[in-house]
C-alpha positions in Angstrom: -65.6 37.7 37.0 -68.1 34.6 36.3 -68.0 35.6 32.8 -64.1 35.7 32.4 -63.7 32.2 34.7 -66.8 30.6 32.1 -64.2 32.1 29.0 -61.1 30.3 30.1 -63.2 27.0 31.1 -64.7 27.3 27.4 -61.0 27.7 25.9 -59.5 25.0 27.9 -61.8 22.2 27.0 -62.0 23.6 23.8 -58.3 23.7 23.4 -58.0 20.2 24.8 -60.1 18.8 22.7 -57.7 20.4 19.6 -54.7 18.4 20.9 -56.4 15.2 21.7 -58.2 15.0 18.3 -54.2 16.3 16.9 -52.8 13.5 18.9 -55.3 11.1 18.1 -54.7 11.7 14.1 -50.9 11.1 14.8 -51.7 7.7 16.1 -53.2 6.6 13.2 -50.5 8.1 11.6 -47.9 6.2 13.6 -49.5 3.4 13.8 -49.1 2.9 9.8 -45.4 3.7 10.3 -45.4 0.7 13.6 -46.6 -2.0 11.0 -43.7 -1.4 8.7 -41.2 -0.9 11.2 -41.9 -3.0 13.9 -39.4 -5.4 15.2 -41.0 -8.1 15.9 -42.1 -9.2 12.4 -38.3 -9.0 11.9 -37.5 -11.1 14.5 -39.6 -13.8 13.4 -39.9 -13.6 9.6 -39.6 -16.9 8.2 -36.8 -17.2 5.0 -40.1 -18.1 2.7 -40.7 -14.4 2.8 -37.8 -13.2 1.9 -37.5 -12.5 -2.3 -34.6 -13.8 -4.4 -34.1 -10.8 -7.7 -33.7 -13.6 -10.4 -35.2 -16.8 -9.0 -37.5 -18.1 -11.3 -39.6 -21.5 -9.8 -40.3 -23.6 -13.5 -43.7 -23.8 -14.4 -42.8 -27.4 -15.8 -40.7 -28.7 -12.7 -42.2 -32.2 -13.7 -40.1 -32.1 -17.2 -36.8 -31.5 -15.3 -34.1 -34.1 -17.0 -31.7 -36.1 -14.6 -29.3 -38.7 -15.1 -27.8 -38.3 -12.0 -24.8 -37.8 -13.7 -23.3 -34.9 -11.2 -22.0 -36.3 -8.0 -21.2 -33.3 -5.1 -20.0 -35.6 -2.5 -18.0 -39.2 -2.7 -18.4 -39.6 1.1 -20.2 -42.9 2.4 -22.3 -42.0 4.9 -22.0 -43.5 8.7 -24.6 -45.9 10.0 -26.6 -43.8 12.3 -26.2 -46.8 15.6 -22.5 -45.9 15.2 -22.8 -42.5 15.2 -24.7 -42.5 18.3 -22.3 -44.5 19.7 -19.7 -42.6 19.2 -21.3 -39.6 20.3 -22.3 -41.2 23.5 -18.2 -42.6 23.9 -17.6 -38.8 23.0 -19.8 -37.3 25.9 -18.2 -39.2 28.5 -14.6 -37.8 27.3 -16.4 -34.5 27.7 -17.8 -35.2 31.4 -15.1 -36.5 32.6 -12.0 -34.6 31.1 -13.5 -30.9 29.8 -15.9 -29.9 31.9 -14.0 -29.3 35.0 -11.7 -27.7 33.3 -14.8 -25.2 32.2 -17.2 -25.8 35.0 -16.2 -22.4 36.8 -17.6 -19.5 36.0 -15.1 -17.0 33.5 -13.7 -14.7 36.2 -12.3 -12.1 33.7 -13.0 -10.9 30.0 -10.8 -8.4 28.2 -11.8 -5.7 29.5 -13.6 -6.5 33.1 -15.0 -9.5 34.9 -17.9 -11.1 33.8 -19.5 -14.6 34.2 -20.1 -16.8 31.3 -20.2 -20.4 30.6 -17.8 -21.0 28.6 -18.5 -24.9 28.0 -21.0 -23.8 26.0 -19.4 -21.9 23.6 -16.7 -24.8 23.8 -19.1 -27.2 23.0 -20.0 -25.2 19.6 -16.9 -24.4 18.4 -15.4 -27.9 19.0 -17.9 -29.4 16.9 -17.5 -27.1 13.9 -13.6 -27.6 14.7 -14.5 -31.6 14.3 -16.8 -31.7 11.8 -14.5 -29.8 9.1 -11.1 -30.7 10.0 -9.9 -27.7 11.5 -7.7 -29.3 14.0 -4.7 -27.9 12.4 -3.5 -25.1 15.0 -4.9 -24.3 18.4 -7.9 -22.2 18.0 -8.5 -19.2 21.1 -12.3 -18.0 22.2 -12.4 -15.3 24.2 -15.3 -13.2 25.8 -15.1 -9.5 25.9 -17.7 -7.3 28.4 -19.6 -5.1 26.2 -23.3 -4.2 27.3 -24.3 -1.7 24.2 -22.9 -3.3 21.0 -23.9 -6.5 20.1 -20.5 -8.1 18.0 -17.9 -11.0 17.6 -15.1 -10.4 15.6 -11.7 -12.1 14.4 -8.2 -10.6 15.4 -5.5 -13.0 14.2 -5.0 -16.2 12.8 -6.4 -18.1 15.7 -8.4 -15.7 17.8 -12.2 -15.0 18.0 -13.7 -12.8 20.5 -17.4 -12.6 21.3 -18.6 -9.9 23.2 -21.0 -10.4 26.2 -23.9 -8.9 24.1 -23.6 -10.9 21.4 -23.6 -14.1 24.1 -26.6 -12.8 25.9 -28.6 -12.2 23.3 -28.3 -15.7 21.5 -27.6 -17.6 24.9 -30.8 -19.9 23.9 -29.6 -20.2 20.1 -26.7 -22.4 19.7 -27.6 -22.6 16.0 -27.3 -18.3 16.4 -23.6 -19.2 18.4 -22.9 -21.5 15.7 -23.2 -18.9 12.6 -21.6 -16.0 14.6 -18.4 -18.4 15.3 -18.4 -20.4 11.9 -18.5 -16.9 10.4 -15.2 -15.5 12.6 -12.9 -19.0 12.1 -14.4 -18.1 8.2 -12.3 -15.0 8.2 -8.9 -16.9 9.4 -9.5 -19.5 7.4 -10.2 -17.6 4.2 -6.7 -15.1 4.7 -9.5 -12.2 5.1 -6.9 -10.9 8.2 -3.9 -10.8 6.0 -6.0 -9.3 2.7 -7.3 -6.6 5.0 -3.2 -5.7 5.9 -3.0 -5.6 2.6 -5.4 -2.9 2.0 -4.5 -0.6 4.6 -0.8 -1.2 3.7 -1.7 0.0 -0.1 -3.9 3.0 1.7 -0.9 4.1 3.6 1.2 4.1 0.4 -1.4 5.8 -1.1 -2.3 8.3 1.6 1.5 8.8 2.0 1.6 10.1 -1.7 -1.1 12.5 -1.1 0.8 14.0 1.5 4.2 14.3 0.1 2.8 15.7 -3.2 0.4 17.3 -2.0 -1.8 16.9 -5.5 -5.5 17.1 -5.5 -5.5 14.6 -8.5 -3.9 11.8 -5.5 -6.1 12.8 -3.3 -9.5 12.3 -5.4 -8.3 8.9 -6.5 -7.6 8.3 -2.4 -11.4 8.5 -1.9 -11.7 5.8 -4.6 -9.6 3.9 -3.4 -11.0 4.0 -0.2 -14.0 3.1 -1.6 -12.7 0.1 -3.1 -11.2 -1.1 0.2 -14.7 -0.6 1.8 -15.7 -2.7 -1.1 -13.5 -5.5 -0.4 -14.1 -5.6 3.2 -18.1 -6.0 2.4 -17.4 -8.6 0.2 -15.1 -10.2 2.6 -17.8 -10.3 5.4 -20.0 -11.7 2.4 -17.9 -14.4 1.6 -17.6 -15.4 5.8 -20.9 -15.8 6.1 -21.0 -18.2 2.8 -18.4 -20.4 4.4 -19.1 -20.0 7.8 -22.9 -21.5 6.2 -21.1 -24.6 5.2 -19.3 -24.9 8.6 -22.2 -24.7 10.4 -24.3 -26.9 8.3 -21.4 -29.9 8.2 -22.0 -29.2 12.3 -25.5 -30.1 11.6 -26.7 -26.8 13.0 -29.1 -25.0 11.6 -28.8 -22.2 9.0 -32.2 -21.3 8.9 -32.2 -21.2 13.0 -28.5 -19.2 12.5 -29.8 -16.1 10.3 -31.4 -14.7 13.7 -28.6 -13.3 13.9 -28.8 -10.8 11.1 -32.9 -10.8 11.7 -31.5 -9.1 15.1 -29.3 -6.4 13.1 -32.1 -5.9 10.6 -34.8 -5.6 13.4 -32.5 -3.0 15.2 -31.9 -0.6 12.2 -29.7 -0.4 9.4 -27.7 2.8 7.5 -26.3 2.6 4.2 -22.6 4.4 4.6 -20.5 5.0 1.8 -17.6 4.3 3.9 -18.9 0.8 5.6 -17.1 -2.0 6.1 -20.1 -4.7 6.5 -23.1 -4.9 4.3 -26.3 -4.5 5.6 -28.0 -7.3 7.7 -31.4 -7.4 5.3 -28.8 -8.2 1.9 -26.6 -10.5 4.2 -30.5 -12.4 5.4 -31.5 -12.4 1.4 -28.2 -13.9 0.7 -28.2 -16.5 3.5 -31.3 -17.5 1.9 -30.0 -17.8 -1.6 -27.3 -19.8 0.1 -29.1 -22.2 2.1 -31.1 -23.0 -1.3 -28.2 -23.7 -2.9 -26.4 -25.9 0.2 -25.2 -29.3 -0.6 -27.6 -31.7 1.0 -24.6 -34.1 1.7 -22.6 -31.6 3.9 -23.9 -33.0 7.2 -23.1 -36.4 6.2 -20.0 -35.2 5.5 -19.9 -33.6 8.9 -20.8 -36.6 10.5 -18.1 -38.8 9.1 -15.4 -36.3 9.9 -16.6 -36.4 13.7 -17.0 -40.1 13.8 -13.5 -40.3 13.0 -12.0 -37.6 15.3 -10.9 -37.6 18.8 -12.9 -35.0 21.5 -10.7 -32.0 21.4 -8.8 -31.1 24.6 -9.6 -27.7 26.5 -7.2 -25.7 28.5 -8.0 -21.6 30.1 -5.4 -19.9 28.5 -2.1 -18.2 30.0 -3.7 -14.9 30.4 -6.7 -16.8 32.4 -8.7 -14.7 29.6 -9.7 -16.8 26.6 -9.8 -20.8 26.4 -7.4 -22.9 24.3 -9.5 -25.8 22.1 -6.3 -27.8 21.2 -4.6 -29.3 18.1 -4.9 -33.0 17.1 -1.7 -33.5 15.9 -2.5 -36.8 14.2 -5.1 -35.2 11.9 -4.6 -36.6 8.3 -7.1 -34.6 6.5 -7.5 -31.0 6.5 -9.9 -28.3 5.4 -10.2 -27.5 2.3 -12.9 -24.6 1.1 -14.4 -25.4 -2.4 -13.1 -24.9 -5.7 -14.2 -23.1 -8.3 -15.0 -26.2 -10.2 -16.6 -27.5 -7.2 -18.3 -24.5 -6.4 -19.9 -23.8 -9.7 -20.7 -27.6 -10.1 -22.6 -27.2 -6.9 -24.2 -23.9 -8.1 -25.3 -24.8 -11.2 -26.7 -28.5 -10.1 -28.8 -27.0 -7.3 -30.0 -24.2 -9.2 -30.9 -26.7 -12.0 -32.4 -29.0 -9.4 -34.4 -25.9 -7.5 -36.1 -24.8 -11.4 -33.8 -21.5 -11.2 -33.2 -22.7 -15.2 -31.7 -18.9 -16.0 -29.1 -19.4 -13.4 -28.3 -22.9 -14.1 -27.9 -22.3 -17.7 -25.7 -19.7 -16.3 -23.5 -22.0 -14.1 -22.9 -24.5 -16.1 -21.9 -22.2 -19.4 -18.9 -21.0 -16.7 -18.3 -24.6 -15.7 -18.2 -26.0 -19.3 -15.8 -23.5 -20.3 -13.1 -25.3 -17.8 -14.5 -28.5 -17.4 -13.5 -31.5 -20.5 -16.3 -33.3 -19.2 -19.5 -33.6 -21.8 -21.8 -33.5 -18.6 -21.6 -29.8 -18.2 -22.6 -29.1 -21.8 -25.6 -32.2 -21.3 -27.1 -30.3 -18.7 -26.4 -26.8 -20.2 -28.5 -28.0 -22.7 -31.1 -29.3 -20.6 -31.6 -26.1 -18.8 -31.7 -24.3 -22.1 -34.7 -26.9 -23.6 -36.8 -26.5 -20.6 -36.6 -22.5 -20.8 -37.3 -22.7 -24.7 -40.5 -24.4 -23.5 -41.5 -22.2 -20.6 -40.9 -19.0 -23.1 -40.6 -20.0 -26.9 -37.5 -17.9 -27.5 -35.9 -19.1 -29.9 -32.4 -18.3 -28.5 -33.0 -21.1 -26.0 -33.6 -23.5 -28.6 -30.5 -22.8 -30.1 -28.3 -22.8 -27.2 -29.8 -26.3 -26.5 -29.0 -27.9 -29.8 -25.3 -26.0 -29.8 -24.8 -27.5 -25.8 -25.8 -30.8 -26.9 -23.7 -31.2 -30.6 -20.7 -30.4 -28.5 -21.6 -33.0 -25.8 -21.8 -35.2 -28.3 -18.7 -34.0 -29.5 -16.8 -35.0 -26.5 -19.2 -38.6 -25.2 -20.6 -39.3 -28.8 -21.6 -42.9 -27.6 -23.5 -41.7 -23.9 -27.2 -42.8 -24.0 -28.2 -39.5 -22.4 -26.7 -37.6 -25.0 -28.1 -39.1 -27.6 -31.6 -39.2 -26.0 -30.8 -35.5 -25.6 -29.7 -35.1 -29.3 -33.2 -36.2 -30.6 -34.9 -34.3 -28.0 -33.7 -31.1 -29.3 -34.3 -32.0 -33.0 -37.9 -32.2 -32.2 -37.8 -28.8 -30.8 
């Protein structure tokens, strides 16, 4: 019997020993795997880190040319002491006239009661509202209860939800609030609700045709087509968050502060569907990066002068004691206007040119210069072209840079900077 209970002691140990050294050796298995997907490096990952595909920092930044010919903004900035005083005029408006109106706690959402403070969220949306003339129609905030699924979306033309989740988790980040609601009054003001009614009124038709015809050839080109409307709809959340950027920043909130947002999405995992209808949060962070690079360093000033010159924006609960009402200013004479494309790609290729990204500036302003009668285009096309001949010695930028400056001399023959520019590629 001693020898038997001795056996099973032996095996026991010995067998314990197995799984621990087993369990051990999956640690340092796992623990390889916790460095690459922990979440806290997401969280707090710093833009810097993030890599641009196509961003080329000049080796000569020194030799960049500027005349300081390109203008992106004609607006005269206000004196800071009468900003401030403004501001402080403004704050007694909203003491005095808003906040009671919000100082109760929300007693309902859409779909249960919760408690929020909705001043907050006021506060943040009325000064986007301000700060880019949006004071054109009523705009409606509403909270909704959701505890699992973090999300704000955009319903009709005046309309932005924000879920409780969402509200929670970025309740300390007003630059956070400030993308997620720039990025919803982006889709209204952009038309994305009626292009998406569009789609799904062409998928219907389409769908409908499968149906009646029953023909496999319809039905193929239906998943297509589906595809393309998923396509559309990613691009559509793309082009939110580039405009709802600009909102922000003309706010004077912060961009870089705001992509916690989609480090939160990143950091809680990510799947690549073919039927998906927003991209994934690490392109939409890489992006915001490439976009905040590229920002106009006037658009707070901008911001600024549009506030200074606006009245605080009365609040009301609305009707169904669900949402708040941030009202019209019916005496606004300026309105919101998103870029052009000749504004847009001025801005692009400028900042590009001014950030050393010389491929992508060259790039820019080759599309701007083909609907632009201005010689400065082609001046700085061939700029960007000169300083990459010298960073590489292909000839092909050489010869772009004399071709961009004959034809700006073409069009300003008697402009010292294209003359200066003239010689300068000669001696190439």
């Amino acid at each position: 019997m001693k020898k038997i209970l001795i056996l099973l002691l032996v095996l026991l140990v010995s067998n314990h020993c197995v799984f621990a050294s087993s369990y051990l050796d999956k640690q340092i298995k796992e623990a390889k795997k916790n460095e690459k997907y922990q979440t806290v490096k997401i969280h707090t990952q710093s833009l810097d880190n993030i890599k641009l595909k196509g961003t080329i920092e000049g080796k000569y930044k020194k030799e960049i040319k500027d005349p300081k010919l390109i203008q992106l903004s004609e607006v005269i900035p206000i004196d800071d002491n009468l900003y401030k005083q403004k501001l402080a005029n403004d704050e007694k408006i909203y003491e005095k006239d808003v906040k009671p109106v919000l100082s109760k706690k929300m007693s309902q959402s859409i779909k249960e009661p919760v408690s929020a403070d909705l001043y907050k969220i006021y506060r943040i949306a009325e000064r986007i509202i301000r700060a880019n003339n949006l004071q054109h129609m009523n705009w409606r905030i509403a909270l909704e209860k959701e505890t699992e699924t973090v999300n704000a979306y955009a319903t009709s033309a005046d309309l932005i939800i924000i879920n409780t989740a969402l509200y929670d988790s970025f309740y300390n980040n007003d630059d956070a609030l400030a993308m997620v609601i720039a990025h919803e009054m982006s889709h209204n003001l952009l038309g994305h609700i009626q292009r998406r009614i569009e789609l799904i009124n062409k998928y219907n038709k389409t769908d409908a045709l499968a149906e009646s015809t029953h023909s496999t050839i319809i039905g193929l080109s239906n998943v297509a087509f589906m595809k393309y409307i998923y396509n559309e709809m990613r691009d559509m959340e793309l082009m939110a968050d580039t405009e709802g950027l600009v909102l922000m920043a003309k706010a004077g909130y912060s961009p870089e502060n705001g992509t916690a947002v989609f480090k939160f999405f990143q950091a809680e995992g990510e799947l690549k569907k073919f039927f998906e209808t927003h991209p994934i949060a690490s392109e939409r962070l890489k992006i915001a990066k490439e976009n905040i690079s590229l920002a106009s360093p006037y658009w707070a000033d901008e911001g600024r002068v549009n506030i200074y010159n606006s009245n605080v924006l009365p609040v009301k609960r609305s009707s169904d004691k669900v949402s708040i009402v941030i009202l019209a200013d019916n005496n606004l004479k300026d309105y919101y206007a998103p870029e052009t494309v000749e504004q847009k790609l001025t801005r692009l290729a400028y900042m590009n040119y001014r950030n050393g990204n010389m491929r992508d500036a060259a790039k820019y302003f080759g599309k701007l210069s083909n609907i632009s009668d201005s010689f400065t285009p082609f001046l700085y096309l061939s700029y960007a072209n000169e300083y990459l001949y010298k960073q590489t010695q292909d000839n092909k930028y050489k010869k772009r840079a004399k071709n961009a400056a004959k034809k700006a001399k073409s069009l300003q023959s008697n402009n010292e900077f294209v003359k200066e520019q003239i010689k300068s590629v000669k001696s190439l």
